[in-house]
C-alpha positions as CSV (number, residue, x, y, z in Angstrom):
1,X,7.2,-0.5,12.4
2,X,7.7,3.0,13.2
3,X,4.8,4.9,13.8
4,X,3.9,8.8,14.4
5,X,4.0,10.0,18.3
6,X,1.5,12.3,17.1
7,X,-1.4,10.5,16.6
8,X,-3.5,8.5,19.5
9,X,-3.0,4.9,19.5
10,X,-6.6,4.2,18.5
11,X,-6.3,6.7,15.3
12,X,-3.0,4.9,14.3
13,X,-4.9,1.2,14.3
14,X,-8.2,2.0,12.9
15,X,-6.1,4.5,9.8
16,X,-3.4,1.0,9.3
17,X,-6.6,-1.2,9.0
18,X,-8.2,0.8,7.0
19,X,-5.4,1.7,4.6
20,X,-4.6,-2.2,5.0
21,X,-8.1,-2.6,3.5
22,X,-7.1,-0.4,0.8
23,X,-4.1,-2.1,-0.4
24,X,-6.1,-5.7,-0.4
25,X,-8.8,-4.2,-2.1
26,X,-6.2,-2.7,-4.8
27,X,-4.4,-6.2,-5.1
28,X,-7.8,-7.8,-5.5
29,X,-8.3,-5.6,-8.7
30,X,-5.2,-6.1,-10.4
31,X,-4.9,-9.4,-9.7
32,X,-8.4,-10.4,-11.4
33,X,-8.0,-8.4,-14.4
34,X,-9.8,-5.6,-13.3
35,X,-6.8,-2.7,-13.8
36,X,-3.9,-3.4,-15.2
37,X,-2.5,-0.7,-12.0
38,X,-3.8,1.2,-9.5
39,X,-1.9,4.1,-7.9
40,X,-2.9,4.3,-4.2
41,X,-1.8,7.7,-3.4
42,X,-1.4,9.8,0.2
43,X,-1.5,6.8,2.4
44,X,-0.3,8.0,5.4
45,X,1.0,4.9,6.2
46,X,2.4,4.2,3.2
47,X,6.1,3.5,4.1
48,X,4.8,1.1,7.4
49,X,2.7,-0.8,4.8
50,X,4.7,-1.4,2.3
51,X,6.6,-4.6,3.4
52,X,3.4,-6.1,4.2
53,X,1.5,-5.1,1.1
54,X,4.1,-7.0,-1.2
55,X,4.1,-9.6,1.3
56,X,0.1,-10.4,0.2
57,X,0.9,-9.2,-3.3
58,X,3.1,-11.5,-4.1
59,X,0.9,-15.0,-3.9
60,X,-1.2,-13.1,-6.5
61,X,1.1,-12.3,-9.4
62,X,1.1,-8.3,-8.3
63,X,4.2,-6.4,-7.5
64,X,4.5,-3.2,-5.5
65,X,5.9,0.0,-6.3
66,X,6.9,2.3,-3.8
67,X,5.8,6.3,-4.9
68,X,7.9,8.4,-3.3
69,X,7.8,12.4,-3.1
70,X,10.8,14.8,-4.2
71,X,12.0,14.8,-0.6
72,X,12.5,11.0,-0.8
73,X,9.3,10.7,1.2
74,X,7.3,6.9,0.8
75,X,3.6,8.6,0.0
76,X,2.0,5.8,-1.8
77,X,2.2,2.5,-3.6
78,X,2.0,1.6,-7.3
79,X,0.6,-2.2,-7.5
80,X,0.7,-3.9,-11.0
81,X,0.8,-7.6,-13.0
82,X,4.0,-9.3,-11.9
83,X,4.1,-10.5,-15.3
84,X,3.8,-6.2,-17.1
């Protein structure tokens, strides 16, 4: 996982947690009915997370779409039913 030199350790671990939280939070909602998607939009991590997030999405009938910007830059994640 490739991660910003810019950024102090402890910033870089509580931000992936956090946006971690995020993304299970978002899988949660699709998964139960709740949305049928939910954009997740300037994660900051987005492109570290994404592996992982369909890894957990998976189990629960969501898929993940990767958003990227013009520049072909990985800014956020689409989650959805499997099945739409």
């Amino acid at each position: 996982m490739d991660l910003p030199n810019d950024l102090p350790a402890a910033v870089v671990v509580r931000t992936l947690e956090q946006e971690l939280g995020i993304v299970r939070g978002a899988i949660l909602m699709v998964a139960s009915g709740g949305a049928p998607r939910v954009s997740l939009v300037s994660l900051r991590f987005a492109e570290q997370l994404l592996h992982q997030a369909r890894r957990m999405a998976l189990p629960a009938g969501v898929r993940v779409v990767p958003l990227w910007t013009l520049d072909d830059g990985l800014t956020g994640l689409g989650l959805e039913r499997a099945d739409a």
